[in-house]
C-alpha positions, -999 to +999 in steps of 0.1 A: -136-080-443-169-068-453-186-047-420-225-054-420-255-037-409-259-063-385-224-065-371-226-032-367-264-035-349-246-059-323-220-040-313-241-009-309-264-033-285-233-044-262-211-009-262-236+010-262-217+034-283-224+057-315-227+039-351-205+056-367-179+049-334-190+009-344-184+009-377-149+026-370-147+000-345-149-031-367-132-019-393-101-012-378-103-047-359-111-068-385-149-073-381-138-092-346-162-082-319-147-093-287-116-067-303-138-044-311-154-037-281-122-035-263-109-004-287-143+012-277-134+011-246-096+020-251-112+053-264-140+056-234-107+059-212-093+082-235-128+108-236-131+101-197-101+113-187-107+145-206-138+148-191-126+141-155-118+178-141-157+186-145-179+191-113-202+166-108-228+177-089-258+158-104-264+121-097-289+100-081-289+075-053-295+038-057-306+011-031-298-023-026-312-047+001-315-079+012-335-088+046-313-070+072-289-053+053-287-028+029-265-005+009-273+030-001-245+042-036-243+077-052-236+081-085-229+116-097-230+132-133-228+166-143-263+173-155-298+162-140-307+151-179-277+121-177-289+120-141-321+102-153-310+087-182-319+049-182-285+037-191-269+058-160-297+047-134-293+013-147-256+012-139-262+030-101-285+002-096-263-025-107-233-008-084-256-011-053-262-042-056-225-053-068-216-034-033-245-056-015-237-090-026-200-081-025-201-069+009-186-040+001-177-009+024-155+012+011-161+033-023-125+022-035-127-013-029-162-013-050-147+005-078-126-029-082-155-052-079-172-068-107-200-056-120-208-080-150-194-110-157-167-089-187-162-055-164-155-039-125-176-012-116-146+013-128-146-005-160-183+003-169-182+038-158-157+046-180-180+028-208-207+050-194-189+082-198-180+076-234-215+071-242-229+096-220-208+126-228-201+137-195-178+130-164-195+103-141-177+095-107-191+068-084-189+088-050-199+077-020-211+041+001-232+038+029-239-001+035-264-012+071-266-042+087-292-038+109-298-051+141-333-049+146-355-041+119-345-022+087-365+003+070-356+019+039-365+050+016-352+067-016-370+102-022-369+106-060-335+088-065-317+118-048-324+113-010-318+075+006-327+068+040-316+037+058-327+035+094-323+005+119-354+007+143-370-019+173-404-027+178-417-002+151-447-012+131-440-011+099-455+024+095-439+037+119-408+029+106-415+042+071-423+076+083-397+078+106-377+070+075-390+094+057-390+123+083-352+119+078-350+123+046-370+154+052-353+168+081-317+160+076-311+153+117-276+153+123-276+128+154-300+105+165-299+122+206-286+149+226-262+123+237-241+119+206-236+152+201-198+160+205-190+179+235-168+204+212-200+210+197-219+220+228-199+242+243-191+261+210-235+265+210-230+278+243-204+300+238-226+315+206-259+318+233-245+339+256-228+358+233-262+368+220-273+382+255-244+395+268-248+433+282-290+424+285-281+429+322-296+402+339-290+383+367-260+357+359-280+325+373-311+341+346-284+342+317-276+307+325-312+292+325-312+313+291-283+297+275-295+263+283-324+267+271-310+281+236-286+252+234-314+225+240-334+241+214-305+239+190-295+207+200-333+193+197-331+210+163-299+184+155-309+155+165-336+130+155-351+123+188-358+157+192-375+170+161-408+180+154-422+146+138-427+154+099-458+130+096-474+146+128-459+184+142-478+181+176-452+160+183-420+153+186-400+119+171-394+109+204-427+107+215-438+086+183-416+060+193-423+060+228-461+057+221-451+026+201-426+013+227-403+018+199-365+027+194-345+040+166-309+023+174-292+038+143-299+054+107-277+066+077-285+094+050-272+099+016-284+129-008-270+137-044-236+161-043-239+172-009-206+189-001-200+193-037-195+234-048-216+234-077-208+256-107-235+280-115-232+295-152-254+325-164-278+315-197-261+336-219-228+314-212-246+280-211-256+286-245-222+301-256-214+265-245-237+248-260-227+262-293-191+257-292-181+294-288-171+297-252 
């Protein structure tokens, strides 16, 4: 069968693969399309699995939501260029909202769930990594139902911020929002803090001022008041607000009569050792000769 420009055209437009990869494609399938896209795919798998062992620290974070409830997805690549590439953001995007609509809460139940009408999330990433050249994992979930009001923010598509709040007006809310995905706060009080945690901060305090020789019940009002400053440090409630240093979150919320009941943070490959190559290798790479 005779394999046209415009056969060729389509399947480029639905695979998203090379034309050369197409033509191959067709040809070996008989000019069928549906067939055709399926041996694409056969050899996606086959160039993803190869690809597989390689760090992916890159990514970016996408952001579904729906009145109360919202879902936060990172995606990961290996490089910041596939990072932004429109195909790769495209497919975060549709992932979050697969895992929204799907009520979906756990990463390995989402990689199951359908993502088009012809493909599960898994499916299209491996689609994604044959195009794209480089390993892609879909990492992690964080999905909020919120019981008061939710706010939301995504810093650049690398930070996402979703924070469940009471009685906040609505700026309020965006810039507590936002100080989080400034600040990183680990808890939202004192309170939540584990206890294993508080004594370990204690233990590390007066270790600090052992042998300074003062009175015992002095060392003690010393320790607490390096472990509150620590724990302050932690905690949301306790920060220095980011939209206003003079003072702290707490007090923004209080002169509002507001309340931060809960809030969840996701930021591209934290936790993930990333691989750091001299030029002089990079380029080695590059060329094939490392």
């Amino acid at each position: 069968m005779q394999i046209t420009a415009q056969m060729v055209k389509e399947l480029r437009e639905r695979s998203g693969a090379g034309m050369m990869e197409c033509k191959k494609a067709l040809t070996q399938n008989d000019g069928n399309l549906e067939t055709a896209i399926e041996w694409l795919r056969k050899q996606g798998l086959s160039k993803a699995d190869k690809k597989a062992g390689r760090v992916t620290a890159e990514g970016c974070i996408a952001l579904a939501q729906a009145d109360s409830s919202a879902v936060l997805v990172e995606v990961n690549s290996e490089t910041d260029f596939i990072a932004k590439d429109e195909n790769f953001v495209a497919f975060t995007n549709a992932v979050a909202k697969g895992a929204l609509e799907h009520h979906i809460t756990a990463i390995d139940t989402l990689k199951t769930t359908a993502v088009s009408p012809s493909s599960t999330v898994e499916e299209a990433r491996q689609t994604l990594v044959a195009k794209c050249g480089e390993n892609i994992q879909v990492r992690r979930l964080l999905r909020m139902d919120a019981q008061a009001t939710l706010a939301t923010y995504v810093h650049g598509n690398r930070i996402g911020v979703l924070v469940d709040v009471r009685n906040a007006p609505e700026e309020l809310a965006k810039g507590i929002a936002m100080h989080i995905a400034a600040m990183t706060p680990q808890y939202l009080s004192a309170d939540q803090v584990p206890a294993e945690i508080v004594q370990k901060e204690k233990e590390i305090a007066l270790a600090q001022i052992q042998g300074s020789g003062k009175p015992p019940e002095i060392m003690e009002k010393i320790v607490q008041g390096k472990v509150h400053k620590i724990l302050a440090e932690m905690c949301l409630t306790g920060q220095s607000y980011a939209l206003d240093n003079q003072i702290t979150v707490e007090q923004a919320l209080q002169q509002a009569g507001a309340e931060v009941l809960d809030f969840k943070r996701l930021a591209v490959g934290e936790g993930i050792e990333k691989k750091e190559d001299d030029f002089a290798s990079e380029v080695m790479k590059q060329a094939g000769l490392a």
